[in-house]
C-alpha positions in Angstrom: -44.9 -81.5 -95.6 -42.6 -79.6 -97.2 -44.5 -79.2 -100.9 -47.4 -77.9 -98.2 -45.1 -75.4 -96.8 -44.3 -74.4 -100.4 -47.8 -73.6 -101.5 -48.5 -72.2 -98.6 -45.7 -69.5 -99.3 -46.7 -68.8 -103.0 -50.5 -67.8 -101.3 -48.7 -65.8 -99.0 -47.2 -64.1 -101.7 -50.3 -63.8 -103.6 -52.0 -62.0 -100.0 -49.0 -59.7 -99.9 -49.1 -58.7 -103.6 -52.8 -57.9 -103.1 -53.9 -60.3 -105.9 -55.6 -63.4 -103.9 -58.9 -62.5 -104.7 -58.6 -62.4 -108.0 -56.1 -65.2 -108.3 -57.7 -68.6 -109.0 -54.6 -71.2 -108.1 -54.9 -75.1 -109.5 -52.7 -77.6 -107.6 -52.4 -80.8 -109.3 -49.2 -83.1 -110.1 -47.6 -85.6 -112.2 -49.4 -88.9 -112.8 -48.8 -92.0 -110.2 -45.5 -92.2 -107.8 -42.5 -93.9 -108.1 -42.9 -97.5 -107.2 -43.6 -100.4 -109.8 -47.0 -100.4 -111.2 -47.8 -96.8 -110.3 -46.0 -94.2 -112.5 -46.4 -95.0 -116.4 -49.1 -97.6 -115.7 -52.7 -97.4 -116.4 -54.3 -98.6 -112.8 -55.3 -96.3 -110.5 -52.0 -96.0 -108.6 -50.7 -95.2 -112.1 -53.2 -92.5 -113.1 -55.3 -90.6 -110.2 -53.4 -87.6 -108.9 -54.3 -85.1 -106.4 -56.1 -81.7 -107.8 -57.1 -79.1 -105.9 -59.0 -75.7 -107.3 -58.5 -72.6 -105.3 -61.6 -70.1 -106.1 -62.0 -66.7 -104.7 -65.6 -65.3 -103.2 -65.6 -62.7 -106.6 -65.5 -66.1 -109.1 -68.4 -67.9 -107.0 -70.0 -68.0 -110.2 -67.6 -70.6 -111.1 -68.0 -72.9 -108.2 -67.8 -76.5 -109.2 -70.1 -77.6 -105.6 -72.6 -75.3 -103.0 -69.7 -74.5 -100.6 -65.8 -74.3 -100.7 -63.9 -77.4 -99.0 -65.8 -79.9 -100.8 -65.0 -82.9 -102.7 -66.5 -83.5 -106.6 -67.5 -86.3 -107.8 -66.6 -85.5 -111.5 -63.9 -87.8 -113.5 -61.3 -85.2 -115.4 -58.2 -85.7 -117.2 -55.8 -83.3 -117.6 -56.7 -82.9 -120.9 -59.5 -81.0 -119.6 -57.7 -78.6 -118.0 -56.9 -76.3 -120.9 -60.3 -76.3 -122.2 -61.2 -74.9 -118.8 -58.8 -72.2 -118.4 -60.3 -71.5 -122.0 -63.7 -71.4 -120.5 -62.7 -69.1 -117.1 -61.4 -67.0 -119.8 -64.0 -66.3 -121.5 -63.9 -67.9 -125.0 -67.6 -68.5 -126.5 -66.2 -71.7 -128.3 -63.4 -74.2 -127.9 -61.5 -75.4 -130.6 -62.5 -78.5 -132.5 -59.1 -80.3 -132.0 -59.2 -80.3 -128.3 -60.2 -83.9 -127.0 -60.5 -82.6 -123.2 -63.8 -81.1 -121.8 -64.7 -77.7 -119.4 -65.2 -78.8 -116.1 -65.6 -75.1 -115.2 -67.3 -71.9 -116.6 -69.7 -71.2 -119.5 -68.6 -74.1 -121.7 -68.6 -76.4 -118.8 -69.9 -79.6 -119.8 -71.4 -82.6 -117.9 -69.6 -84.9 -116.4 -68.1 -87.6 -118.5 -69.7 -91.2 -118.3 -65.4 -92.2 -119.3 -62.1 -91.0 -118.7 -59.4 -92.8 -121.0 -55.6 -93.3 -120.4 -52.8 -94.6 -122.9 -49.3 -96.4 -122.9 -46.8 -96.1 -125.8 -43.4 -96.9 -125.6 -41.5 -96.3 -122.3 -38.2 -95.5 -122.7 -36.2 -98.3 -123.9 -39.3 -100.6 -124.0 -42.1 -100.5 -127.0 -45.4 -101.4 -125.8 -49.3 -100.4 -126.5 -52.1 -100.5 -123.7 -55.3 -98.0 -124.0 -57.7 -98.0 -120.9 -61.4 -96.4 -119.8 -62.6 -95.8 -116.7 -66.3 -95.2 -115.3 -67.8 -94.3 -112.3 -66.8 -98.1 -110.9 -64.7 -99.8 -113.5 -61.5 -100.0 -115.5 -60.7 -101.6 -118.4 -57.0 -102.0 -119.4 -56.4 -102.8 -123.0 -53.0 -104.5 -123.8 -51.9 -104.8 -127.6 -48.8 -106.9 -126.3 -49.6 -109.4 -124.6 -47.0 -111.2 -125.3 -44.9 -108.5 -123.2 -44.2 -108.2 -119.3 -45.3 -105.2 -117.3 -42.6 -106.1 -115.3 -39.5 -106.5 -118.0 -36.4 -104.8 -117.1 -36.5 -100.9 -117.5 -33.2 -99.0 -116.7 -35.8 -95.8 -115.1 -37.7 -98.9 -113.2 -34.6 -100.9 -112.2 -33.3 -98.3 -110.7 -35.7 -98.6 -107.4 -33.9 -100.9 -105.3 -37.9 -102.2 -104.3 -38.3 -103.1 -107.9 -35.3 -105.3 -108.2 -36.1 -107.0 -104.9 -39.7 -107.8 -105.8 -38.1 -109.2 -109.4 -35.8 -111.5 -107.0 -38.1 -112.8 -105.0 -40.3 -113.6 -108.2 -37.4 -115.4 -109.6 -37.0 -117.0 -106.8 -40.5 -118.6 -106.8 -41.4 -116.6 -103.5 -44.7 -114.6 -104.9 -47.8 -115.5 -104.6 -50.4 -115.2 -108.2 -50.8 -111.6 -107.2 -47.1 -110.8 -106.7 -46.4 -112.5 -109.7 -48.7 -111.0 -112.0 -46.6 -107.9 -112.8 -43.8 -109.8 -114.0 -45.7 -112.8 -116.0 -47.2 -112.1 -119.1 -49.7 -109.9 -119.7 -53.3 -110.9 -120.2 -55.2 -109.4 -123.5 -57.9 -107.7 -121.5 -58.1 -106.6 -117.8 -61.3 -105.3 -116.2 -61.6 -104.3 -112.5 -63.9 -103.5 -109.8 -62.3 -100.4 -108.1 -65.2 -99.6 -105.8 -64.1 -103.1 -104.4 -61.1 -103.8 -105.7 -58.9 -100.2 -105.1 -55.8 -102.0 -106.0 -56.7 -103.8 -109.1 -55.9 -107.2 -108.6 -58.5 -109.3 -109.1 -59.2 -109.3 -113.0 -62.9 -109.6 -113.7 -62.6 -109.7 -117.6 -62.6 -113.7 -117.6 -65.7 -114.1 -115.5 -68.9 -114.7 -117.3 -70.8 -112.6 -115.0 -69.0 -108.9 -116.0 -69.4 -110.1 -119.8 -71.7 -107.1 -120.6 -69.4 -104.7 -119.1 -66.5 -106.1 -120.4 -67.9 -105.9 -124.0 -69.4 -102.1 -123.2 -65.5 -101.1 -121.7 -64.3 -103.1 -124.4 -66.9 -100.8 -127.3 -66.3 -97.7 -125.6 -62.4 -98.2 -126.1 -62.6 -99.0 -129.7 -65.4 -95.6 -130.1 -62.1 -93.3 -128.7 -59.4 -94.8 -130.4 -61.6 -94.6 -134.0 -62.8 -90.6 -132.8 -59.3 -89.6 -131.7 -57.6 -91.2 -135.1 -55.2 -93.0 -132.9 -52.0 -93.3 -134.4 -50.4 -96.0 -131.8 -51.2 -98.7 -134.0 -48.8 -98.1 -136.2 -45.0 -99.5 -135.5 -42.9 -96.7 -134.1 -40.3 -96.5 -137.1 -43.0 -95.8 -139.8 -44.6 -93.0 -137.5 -41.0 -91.4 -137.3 -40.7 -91.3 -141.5 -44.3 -90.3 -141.5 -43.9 -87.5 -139.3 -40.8 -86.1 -141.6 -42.7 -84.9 -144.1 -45.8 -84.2 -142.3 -47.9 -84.1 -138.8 -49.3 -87.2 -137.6 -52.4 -85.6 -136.4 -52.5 -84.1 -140.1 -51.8 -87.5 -141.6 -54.6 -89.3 -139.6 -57.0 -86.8 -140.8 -55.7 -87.2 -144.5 -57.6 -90.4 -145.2 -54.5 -92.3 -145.9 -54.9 -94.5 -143.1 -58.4 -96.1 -141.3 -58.2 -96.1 -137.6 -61.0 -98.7 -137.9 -59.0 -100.9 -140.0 -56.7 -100.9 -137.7 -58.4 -102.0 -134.2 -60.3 -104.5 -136.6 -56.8 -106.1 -137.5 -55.2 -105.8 -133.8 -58.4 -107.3 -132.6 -57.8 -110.4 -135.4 -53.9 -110.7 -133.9 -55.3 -110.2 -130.4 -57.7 -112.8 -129.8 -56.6 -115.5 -132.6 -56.7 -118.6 -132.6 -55.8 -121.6 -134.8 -58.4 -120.8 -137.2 -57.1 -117.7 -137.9 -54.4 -118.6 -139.6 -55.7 -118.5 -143.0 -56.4 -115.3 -142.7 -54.0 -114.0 -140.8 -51.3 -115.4 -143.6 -53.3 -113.5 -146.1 -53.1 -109.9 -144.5 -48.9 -110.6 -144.8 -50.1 -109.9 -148.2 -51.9 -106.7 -147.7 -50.4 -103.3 -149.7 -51.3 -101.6 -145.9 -48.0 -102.1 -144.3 -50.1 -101.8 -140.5 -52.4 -104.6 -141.7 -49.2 -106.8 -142.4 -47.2 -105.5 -139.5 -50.7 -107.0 -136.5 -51.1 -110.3 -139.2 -47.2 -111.1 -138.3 -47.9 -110.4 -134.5 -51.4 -112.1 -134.5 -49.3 -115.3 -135.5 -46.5 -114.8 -133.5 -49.7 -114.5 -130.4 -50.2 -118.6 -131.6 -46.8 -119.6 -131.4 -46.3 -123.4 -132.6 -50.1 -123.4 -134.2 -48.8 -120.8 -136.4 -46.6 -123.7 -138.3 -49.0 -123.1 -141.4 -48.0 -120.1 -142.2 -44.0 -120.8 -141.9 -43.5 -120.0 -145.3 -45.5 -116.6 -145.8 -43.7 -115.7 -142.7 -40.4 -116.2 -144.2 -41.0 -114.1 -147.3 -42.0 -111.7 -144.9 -38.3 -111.6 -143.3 -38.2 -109.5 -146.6 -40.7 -107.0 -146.3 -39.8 -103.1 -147.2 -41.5 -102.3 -143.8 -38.6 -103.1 -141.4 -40.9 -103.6 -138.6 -43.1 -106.1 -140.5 -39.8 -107.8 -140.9 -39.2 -107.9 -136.9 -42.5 -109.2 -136.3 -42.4 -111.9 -138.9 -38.9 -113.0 -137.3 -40.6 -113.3 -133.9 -43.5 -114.9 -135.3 -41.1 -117.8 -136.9 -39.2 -118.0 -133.5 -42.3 -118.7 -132.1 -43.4 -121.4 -134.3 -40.1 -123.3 -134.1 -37.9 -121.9 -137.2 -35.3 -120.2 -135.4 -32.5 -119.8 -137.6 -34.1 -117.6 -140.5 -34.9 -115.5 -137.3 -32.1 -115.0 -135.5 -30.7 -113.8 -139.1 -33.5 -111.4 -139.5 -32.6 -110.0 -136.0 -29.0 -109.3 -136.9 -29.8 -108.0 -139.8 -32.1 -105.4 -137.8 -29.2 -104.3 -135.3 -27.7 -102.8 -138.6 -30.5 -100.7 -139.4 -29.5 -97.2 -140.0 -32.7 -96.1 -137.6 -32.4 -96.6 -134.0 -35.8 -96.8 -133.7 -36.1 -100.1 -135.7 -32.8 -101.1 -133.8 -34.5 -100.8 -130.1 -37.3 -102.9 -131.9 -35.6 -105.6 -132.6 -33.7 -105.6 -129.2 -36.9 -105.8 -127.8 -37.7 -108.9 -129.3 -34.4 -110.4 -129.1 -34.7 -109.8 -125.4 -37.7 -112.7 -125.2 -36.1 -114.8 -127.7 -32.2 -115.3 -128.5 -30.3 -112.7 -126.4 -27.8 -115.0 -125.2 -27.2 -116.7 -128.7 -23.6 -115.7 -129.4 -23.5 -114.3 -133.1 -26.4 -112.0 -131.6 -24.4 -110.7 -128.8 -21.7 -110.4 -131.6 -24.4 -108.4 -133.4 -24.9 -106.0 -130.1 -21.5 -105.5 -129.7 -20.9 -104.4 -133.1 -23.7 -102.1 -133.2 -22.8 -100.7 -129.5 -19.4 -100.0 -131.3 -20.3 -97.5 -133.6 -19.6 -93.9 -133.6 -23.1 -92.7 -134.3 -24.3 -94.2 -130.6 -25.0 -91.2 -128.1 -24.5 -92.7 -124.1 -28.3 -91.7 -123.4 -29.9 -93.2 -126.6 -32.4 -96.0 -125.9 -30.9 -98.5 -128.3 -27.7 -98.2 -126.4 -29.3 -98.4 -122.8 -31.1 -101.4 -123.5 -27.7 -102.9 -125.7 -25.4 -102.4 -123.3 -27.7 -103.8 -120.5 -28.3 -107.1 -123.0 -24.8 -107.3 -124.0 -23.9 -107.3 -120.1 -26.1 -109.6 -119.1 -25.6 -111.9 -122.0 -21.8 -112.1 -121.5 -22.1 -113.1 -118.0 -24.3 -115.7 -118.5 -22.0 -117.3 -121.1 -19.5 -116.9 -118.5 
């Protein structure tokens, strides 16, 4: 009601000022609300957002439907929105760059068959999803899937319905649905949201949506490759990449092949015992993103991974830090904890916060409450160089909290 009354006032003042009619006004808003699995997730509660085009009689020209008041049955992103104002403008060609499309004026195009959404690291909490939605479907991508949706997040925790919902799932009081957000993710989700609004029943198992899965899944992999994604590389090589130059230049520098890339997250994704040859052999690769998904595609096998115990511990030595994480997680995994635990430590000293927050991350799921490593936090948390608002300190001092009561 009262963001109603508020536009409502700004037309006013456009009526008064005497520049209504030629005013076109766009109302739109941030993606998703505030509850858990809306805002910074890609389902629809995360992602569709109300937007709402205001056209006077003298732009009729530009009409998106026959009469004003109607609905459009177009998909857009708001990456399309500044190729549109581009295209009400009157620009004869939109540059190359832009990944959105004109969904008004001259260099309107027609309506996409896909929109896409992505997930990178939220706050204090590294993760990687990538989705695509038609006309009827979604399909969620998650690299992690060895992450919750529903881990602890200061931003999240703060809703007092997200903590209760994570207390009645501890307490064994959800039902598969409830639980879902807070058990671990599945590779692949695929839903039905002419049926299925809420995106709860996961189709991507069933044999019956195989063709769409494998079009969603196609269609996904076609973006990531034409965009040059850059999210599958571990955060703390991005940030010493992107001192020296832009990541957008870098990806277009044919340093680095984004098809390389979903080839070796699809190997880590969807392994299996007979992997594990290869998988071994890409800790070998000069391509530190290749070695950095071969360490997580053995960590996804856990104890199977026992093979390659001793290519994952040379790897606790790798000159890629992250490589180093992953290859401690993957050992934790397959039983060799010690080695591990070291190689965690050993992180938290890491002059870049960035690699820090990774391995708290991954202690988080594996030793937190191991005392040398609470030693470890401490020490770190101690330093002078740790701002109150950093996001290796958040999730520290959360971990160190938690930890110490728990050895209470």
């Amino acid at each position: 009601e009262r963001m109603d009354a508020w536009v409502g006032d700004k037309l006013k003042e456009l009526e008064k000022l005497g520049l209504a009619d030629n005013t076109i006004v766009i109302y739109y808003s941030d993606h998703g609300g505030i509850l858990a699995r809306s805002k910074r997730y890609l389902y629809e509660t995360g992602t569709h957002i109300p937007f709402i085009i205001r056209i006077p009689e003298k732009y009729k020209y530009l009409f998106p439907a026959e009469k004003p008041g109607s609905a459009v049955d177009r998909m857009i992103s708001l990456i399309d929105l500044f190729p549109t104002m581009l295209s009400v403008a009157g620009e004869k060609k939109l540059p190359e760059h832009l990944q959105g499309q004109a969904f008004l004026g001259a260099l309107k195009t027609a309506a996409p068959e896909y929109v896409y959404g992505f997930r990178g690291r939220m706050d204090e909490r590294t993760d990687m999803m990538r989705s695509v939605k038609d006309s009827r479907y979604r399909y969620v991508r998650n690299y992690y899937p060895y992450r919750s949706n529903g881990i602890y997040n200061r931003y999240m925790w703060r809703a007092l319905s997200t903590r209760a919902w994570h207390e009645e799932y501890l307490k064994g009081n959800c039902n598969a649905a409830q639980s879902a957000y807070f058990d671990l993710k599945p590779v692949e989700e695929l839903y039905d949201t002419q049926n299925d609004y809420w995106e709860v029943n996961n189709l991507a198992g069933k044999a019956e949506y195989r063709d769409v899965l494998l079009r969603m899944r196609a269609e996904n992999n076609r973006w990531l490759e034409s965009i040059r994604d850059a999210g599958f590389f571990p955060e703390a090589q991005l940030k010493k990449i992107s001192e020296t130059q832009s990541l957008y230049d870098y990806m277009r520098s044919g340093s680095e092949s984004v098809k390389q890339h979903i080839a070796v997250a699809d190997l880590a994704n969807f392994a299996t015992v007979k992997d594990v040859e290869q998988l071994s052999a890409n800790l070998s690769n000069k391509n530190a993103v290749v070695r950095y998904w071969a360490a997580l595609g053995l960590r996804k096998l856990g104890k199977e991974a026992k093979p390659a115990i001793s290519v994952l511990t040379k790897a606790l030595n790798d000159p890629s830090p992250d490589v180093s994480i992953a290859a401690a997680e993957a050992l934790y995994f397959a039983g060799v904890q010690k080695p591990a635990v070291t190689a965690f430590i050993k992180a938290l000293k890491n002059p870049d916060p960035i690699v820090r927050l990774h391995a708290l991350n991954i202690i988080d799921i594996t030793c937190k409450y191991d005392a040398d490593v609470l030693k470890a936090i401490a020490e770190m948390l101690q330093q002078p160089d740790m701002p109150e608002n950093q996001f290796d300190t958040i999730l520290g001092t959360w971990m160190l909290e938690t930890g110490m009561t728990k050895n209470k």
